[in-house]
C-alpha positions in Angstrom: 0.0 0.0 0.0 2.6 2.3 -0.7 1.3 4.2 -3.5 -1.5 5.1 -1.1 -2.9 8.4 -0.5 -6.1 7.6 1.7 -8.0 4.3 2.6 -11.7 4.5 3.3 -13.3 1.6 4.9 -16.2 -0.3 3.8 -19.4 -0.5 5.7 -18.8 -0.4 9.6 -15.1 -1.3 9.4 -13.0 0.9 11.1 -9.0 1.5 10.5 -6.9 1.9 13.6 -3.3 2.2 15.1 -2.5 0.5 18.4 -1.4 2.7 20.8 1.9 1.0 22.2 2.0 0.5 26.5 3.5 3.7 28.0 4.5 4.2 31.9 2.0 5.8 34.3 2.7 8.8 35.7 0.9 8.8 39.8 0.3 11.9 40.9 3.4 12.0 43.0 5.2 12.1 39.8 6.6 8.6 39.9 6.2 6.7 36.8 5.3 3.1 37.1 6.4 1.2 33.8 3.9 -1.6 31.9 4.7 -5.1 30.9 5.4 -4.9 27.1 4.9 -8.0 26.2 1.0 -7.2 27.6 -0.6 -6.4 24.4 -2.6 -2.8 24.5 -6.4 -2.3 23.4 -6.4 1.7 23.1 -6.0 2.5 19.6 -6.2 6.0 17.5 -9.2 5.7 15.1 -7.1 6.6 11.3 -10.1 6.1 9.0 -13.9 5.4 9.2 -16.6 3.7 6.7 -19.9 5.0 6.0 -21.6 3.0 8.7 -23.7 -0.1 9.0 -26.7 -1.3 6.9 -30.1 -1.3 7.8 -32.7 -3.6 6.5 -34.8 -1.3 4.6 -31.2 -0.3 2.9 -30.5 2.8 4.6 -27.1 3.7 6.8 -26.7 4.1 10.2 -23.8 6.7 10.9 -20.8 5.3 12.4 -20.3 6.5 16.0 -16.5 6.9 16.4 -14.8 9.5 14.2 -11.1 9.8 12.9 -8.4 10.8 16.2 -10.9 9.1 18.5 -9.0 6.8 21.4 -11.3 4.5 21.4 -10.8 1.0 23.8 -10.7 -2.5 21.4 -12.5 -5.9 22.5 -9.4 -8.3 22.8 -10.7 -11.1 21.6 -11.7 -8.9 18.3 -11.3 -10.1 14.9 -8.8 -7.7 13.1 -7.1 -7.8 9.9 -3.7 -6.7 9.9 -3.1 -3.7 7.1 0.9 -2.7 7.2 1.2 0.6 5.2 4.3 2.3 5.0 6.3 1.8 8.0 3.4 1.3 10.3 1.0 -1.5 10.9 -2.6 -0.6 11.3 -5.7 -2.6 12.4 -8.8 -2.9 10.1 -11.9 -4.3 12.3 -15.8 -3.6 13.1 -17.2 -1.2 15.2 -18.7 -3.5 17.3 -15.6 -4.4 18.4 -14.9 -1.0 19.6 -15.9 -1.0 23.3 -15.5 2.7 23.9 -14.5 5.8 23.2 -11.5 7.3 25.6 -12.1 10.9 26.4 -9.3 12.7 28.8 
C-alpha cells in the first residue's frame, strides 16, 4: 500500500493504530512502567466507513470518528493492514468497546 494516499473503509469497518503500552505517571510524579509483552487495546481511530446497513437499505452513521482513542474488544477479529512503516488494524465497530475521552 505504498502508493497510497487515503483508505476508506467499507461499511462499519473501522481502521486503527494500536497505541503501544506507555508508563503511568501517579500523581506524586513517579512513573510506574507496563509489561510490554502485555498487548494494548487503546488504539487511535485513522479512518472510518460509511456505517452499517439497515434492513430497509438505509445507513446508520458510524459513532467513532477519525483521532478518536477508542478501547478495542481483545478477543476482536482484526485484519492486519501494514502501510508504509506502520501497521494498522482494520476491524468492526462493534468491536470498539469505547471511546476514551481525557
Amino acid at each position: 500500500m505504498s502508493g497510497v494516499k487515503k483508505f476508506i473503509p467499507l461499511l462499519d469497518r473501522v481502521l486503527v493504530e494500536k497505541i503501544s503500552n506507555q508508563a503511568t505517571k501517579t500523581t506524586g510524579g513517579i512513573f510506574i512502567p507496563t509489561n510490554k509483552d502485555t498487548p494494548t487495546n487503546n488504539a487511535k481511530v485513522i479512518a472510518v466507513g460509511t456505517g452499517s446497513v439497515k434492513f430497509d437499505g438505509s445507513f446508520v452513521d458510524p459513532i467513532v470518528k477519525e483521532g478518536d482513542v477508542v478501547l478495542i474488544n481483545p478477543k476482536a477479529r482484526t485484519n492486519t493492514v501494514p502501510w508504509g512503516d506502520k501497521t494498522y488494524h482494520l476491524l468492526s465497530e462493534n468491536d470498539i468497546l469505547g471511546i476514551i475521552e481525557n
